[in-house]
DONUMAR-866690 format. One record per residue (C-alpha): x, y, z. Coordinates in pm, whole numbers, plus 50000, padded with zeros to 5 digits. Example, Ala and Ser with C-alpha at 12.3 -4.5 7.8 and 13.67 -1.06 7.14 Angstrom:
512304955050780;513674989450714;
END
This chain:
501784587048599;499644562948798;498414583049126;499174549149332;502784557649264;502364594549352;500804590549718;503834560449745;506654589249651;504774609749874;504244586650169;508214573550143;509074611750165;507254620550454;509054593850624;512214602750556;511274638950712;510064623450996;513324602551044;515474634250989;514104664251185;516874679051281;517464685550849;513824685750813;513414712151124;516244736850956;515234731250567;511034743750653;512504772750918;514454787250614;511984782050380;509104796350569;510874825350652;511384832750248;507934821950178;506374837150438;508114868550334;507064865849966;503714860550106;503244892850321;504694914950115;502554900449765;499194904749954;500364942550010;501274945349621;497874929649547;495894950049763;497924987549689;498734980849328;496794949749134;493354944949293;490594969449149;489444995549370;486494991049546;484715017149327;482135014849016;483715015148725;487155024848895;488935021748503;487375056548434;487985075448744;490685106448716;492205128048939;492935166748905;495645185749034;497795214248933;501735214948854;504105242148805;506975232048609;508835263948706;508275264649073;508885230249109;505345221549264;503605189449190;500155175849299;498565212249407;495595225049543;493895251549292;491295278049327;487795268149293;487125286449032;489095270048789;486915234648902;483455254448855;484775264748490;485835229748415;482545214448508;480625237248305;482965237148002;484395203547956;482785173547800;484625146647880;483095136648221;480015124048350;480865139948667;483455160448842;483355177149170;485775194149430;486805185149748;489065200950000;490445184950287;490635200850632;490075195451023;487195207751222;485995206851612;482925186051616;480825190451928;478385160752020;477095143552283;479855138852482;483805157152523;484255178552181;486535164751944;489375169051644;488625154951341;488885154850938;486185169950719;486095169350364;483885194550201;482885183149853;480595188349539;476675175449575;478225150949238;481365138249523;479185102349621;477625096049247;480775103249083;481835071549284;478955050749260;478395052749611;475435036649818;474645054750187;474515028750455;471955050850585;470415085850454;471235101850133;473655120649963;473775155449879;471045178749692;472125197249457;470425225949603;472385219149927;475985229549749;474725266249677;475455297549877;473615304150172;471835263350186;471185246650483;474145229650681;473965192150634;476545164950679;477645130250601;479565105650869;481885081550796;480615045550914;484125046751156;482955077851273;479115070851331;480515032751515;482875053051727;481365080251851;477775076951816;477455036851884;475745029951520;472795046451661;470245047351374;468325073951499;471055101951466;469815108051089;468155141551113;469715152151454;472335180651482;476165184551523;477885211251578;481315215351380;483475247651452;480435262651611;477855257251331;475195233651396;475165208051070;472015184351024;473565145850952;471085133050650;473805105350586;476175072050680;479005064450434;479515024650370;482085013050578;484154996750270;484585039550152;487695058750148;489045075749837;492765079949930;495225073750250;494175081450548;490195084650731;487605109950637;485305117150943;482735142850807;481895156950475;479635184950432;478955205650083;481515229149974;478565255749899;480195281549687;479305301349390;483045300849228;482585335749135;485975348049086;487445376749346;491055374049255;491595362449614;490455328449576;492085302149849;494105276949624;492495247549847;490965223849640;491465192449440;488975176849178;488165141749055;486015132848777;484745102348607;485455098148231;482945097047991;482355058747839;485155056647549;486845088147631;491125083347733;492975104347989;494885117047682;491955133647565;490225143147835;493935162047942;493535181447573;490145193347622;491555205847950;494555222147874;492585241447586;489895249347847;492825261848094;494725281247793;491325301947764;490635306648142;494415322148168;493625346047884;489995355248038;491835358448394;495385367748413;497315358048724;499955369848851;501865333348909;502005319048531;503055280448452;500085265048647;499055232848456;496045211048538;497285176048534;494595144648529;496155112548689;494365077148670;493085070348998;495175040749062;498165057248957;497705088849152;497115065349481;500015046249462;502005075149269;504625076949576;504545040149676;504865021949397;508715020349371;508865016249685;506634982949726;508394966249420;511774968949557;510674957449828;508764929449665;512724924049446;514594918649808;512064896849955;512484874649642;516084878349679;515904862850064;513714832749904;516674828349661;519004827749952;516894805950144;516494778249827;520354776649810;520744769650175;518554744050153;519874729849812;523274726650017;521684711150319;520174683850086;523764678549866;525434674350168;522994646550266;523644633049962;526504617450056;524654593550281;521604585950038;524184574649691;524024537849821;520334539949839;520074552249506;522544530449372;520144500049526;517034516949333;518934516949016;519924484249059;516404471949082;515424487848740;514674528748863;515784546048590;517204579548645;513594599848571;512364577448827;514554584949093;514964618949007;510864622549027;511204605449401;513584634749525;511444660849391;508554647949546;510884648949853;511324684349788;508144696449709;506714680850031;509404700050218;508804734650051;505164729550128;505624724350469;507844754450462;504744770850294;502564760650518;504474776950831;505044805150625;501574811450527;501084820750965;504304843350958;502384859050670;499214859450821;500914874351141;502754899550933;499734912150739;497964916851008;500794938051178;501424959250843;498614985750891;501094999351215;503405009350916;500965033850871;497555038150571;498545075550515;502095062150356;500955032850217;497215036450068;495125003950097;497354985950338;494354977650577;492754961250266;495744938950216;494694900850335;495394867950251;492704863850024;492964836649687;494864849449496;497554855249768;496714818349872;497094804749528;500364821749482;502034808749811;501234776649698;502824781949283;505754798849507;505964763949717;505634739449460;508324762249282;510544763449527;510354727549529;511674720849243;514364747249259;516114739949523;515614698649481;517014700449136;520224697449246;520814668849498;518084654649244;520464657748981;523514646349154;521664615249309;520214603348987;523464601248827;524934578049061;527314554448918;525434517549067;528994497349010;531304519749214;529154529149455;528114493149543;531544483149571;532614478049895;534044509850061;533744521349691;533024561149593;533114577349334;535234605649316;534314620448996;530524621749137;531964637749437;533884665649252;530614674349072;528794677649423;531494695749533;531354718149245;527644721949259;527904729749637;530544752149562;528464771449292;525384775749530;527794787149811;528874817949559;525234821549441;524484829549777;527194852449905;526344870649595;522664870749651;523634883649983;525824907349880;523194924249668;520274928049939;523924937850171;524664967949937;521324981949885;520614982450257;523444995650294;522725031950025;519195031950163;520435035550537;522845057950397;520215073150229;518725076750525;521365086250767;522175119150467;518385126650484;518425132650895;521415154050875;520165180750614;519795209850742;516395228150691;517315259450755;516305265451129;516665242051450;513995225451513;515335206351852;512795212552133;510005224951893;506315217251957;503595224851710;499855226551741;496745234051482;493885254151578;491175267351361;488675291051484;484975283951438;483885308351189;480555320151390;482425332551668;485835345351483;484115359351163;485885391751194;489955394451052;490485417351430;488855391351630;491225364751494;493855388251541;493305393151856;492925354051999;495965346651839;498155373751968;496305364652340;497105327852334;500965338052167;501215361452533;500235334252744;502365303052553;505215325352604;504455332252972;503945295553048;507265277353242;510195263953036;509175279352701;511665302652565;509575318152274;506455310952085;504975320751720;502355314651475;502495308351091;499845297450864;501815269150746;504155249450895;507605247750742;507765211650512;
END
């Protein structure tokens, strides 16, 4: 097709927009809405579930947690002994190392402050290819009992609080009373999972086994070059098989699970985001059928002019090519305006919240998010032209240049087009209706469970006690039953408790 007659089509449809805007004004609002839509909602998919994470290698990193089938637990913490056994024992991995999350007080240079600490193997920042903005990692000999304190700041952490200053490598913080000598900055592109890690310092244990141990820590490894998750999971399950014969517990059914480290990320989201990702689809449906009606019932007013065209030798593949080009340059004007709702949508999905949805701050209208609004355009385009381009083309040129002449059998067939979008709609519509209406249900059944106690009027608070000053069990003992007196003494609270973990 000779481009001369392309940039004609194109130029004759833009004027028709332009002498229409009222039609032209409706048609790109309803488009860009289900565009703009698609849009938003594809650059979270790409980010959470299709674009590789930001790590070396990411194919071959696992996670490791623990289920118990009986008890109904998924996802857990362990002891640290069991990690300290599978490093030594398994062959599978180049590298695996603990971490266990937690929240410290970290005194500075200014007002002392909460934050979260991860303490981790000296193998945590190779095992993810990691490059310090400033500093180094770990030592080896720096994860042993009894090492020096050292710490690592997150790039948020050292911009926040310390102003980027350079010279803080070297200096000391002090976190829950211990004074901990930085000797690293994090990249600011790192985070493993959800959520912000402020400090990490080495985990420094021996993972000698007391029979005690505090089931507080997760593992991830990275897989040896040609090794599967499927055998990496044997080695450890015959690895765990042994270490439950060697050490008996009392709680039996505890299975070490290894996840892919996408699908562990996105484990709880994932459903969630493609539904979501099904309804928005379902809108841009709706909105291509409204807009396929809007252009039959101009249709009416454009059969003489078609009729005219035909008469002067356009043959129906010609015509019908000048209405999709009419189309097309409508849906990409709707794209257009829906490419800002996206952009103003992405950049208001992080308030949904990171620690729900992992990687939504990385979610952007990059290329491949571009690339598809435009294939979504140019399809809708030709969906919702097909239609009055189909009904137009067929225009009978005798009748309708008759005099006052119409044809009614061409009008029963719009009619019956019109008709069939009209249903397509109400039953699009009816879908996205009905599963709104089981997830508010859904919803509404979830907030009226009862838990067991009432929690109306309840405030909670965490505190942990530096260890230097609260090393003693009595000591603890005795701040907590001190600050229980004087909660319970304070105005307009009727009673006040402590528990080591919070119900749900």
């Amino acid at each position: 097709m000779p481009m001369h007659e392309v940039f004609r089509d194109l130029r004759y449809g833009f004027q028709l927009l332009v002498k229409n805007p009222g039609v032209t004004a409706v048609a790109v609002l309803a488009l860009a809405l289900g565009i703009g839509a698609n849009t938003a909602i594809f650059s979270v998919v790409n980010a959470v579930l299709l674009r590789p994470l930001p790590f070396k290698d990411p194919e071959r990193l696992v996670s490791i947690r623990i289920d118990n089938q009986q008890r109904n637990v998924r996802n857990a913490f362990g002891p640290y002994a069991d990690i300290v056994d599978w490093r030594r024992q398994a062959r599978s991995f180049d590298f695996l190392a603990a971490y266990s999350p937690s929240t410290v007080n970290l005194a500075s240079r200014d007002e002392p402050e909460r934050v979260s600490l991860w303490r981790v193997n000296d193998t945590f920042f190779p095992l993810f290819g990691v490059t310090m903005a400033a500093g180094r990692g770990f030592l080896p000999e720096e994860d042993r009992p009894g090492a020096g304190r050292v710490s690592i700041l997150s790039y948020s952490l050292w911009q926040r609080k310390f102003g980027s200053d350079r010279n803080l490598l070297g200096q000391v913080l002090v976190i829950d009373g211990d004074p901990y000598t930085v000797v690293g900055i994090l990249p600011p592109e790192f985070k493993v999972e959800s959520g912000a890690v402020d400090l990490y310092t080495p985990i420094a244990l021996s993972g000698a086994r007391s029979g005690s141990e505090r089931w507080m820590y997760g593992a991830y490894a990275r897989l040896k070059p040609g090794v599967t998750i499927g055998q990496a999971q044997a080695e450890l399950d015959t690895i765990n098989l042994q270490l439950e014969q060697q050490y008996p517990r009392q709680i039996k059914g505890w299975h070490a699970r290894i996840w892919g480290m996408r699908e562990f990320i996105v484990r709880d989201v994932r459903l969630s985001l493609l539904i979501l990702l099904c309804a928005v689809a379902l809108v841009l449906l709706i909105a291509c059928a409204n807009v396929a009606n809007l252009l039959l019932a101009r249709a009416g007013a454009r059969q003489k002019e078609m009729a005219i065209r035909a008469a002067l030798g356009a043959g129906r593949r010609r015509i019908m090519r000048q209405l999709l080009t009419e189309s097309v340059l409508l849906a990409l004007l709707g794209g257009i305006f829906g490419l800002l709702l996206a952009y103003w949508g992405v950049a208001a999905l992080p308030a949904l919240g990171t620690e729900r949805f992992p990687m939504l701050n990385q979610a952007r209208l990059d290329l491949p998010v571009l690339a598809l609004t435009m294939l979504i355009s140019l399809l809708t385009g030709l969906v919702f032209g097909m239609a009055p381009a189909l009904a137009l083309s067929g225009t009978n040129v005798h009748e309708t240049l008759k005099e006052g002449g119409r044809s009614s059998a061409e009008s029963r067939g719009r009619n019956r087009l019109r008709g069939l979008l009209v249903v397509s709609e109400v039953a699009l519509a009816l879908v996205l209706m009905i599963g709104a209406s089981l997830m508010i249900r859904s919803l509404l059944a979830l907030q009226n469970v009862n838990p067991g106690f009432n929690p109306s009027g309840v405030l909670t608070a965490s505190i942990n006690l530096p260890g230097t000053k609260y090393s003693k069990p009595e000591l603890q003992i005795a701040f907590y039953r001190l600050l229980e007196e004087r909660l319970q003494a304070m105005p307009g609270v009727t009673a006040a408790g402590m528990v080591s973990l919070l119900p749900l």
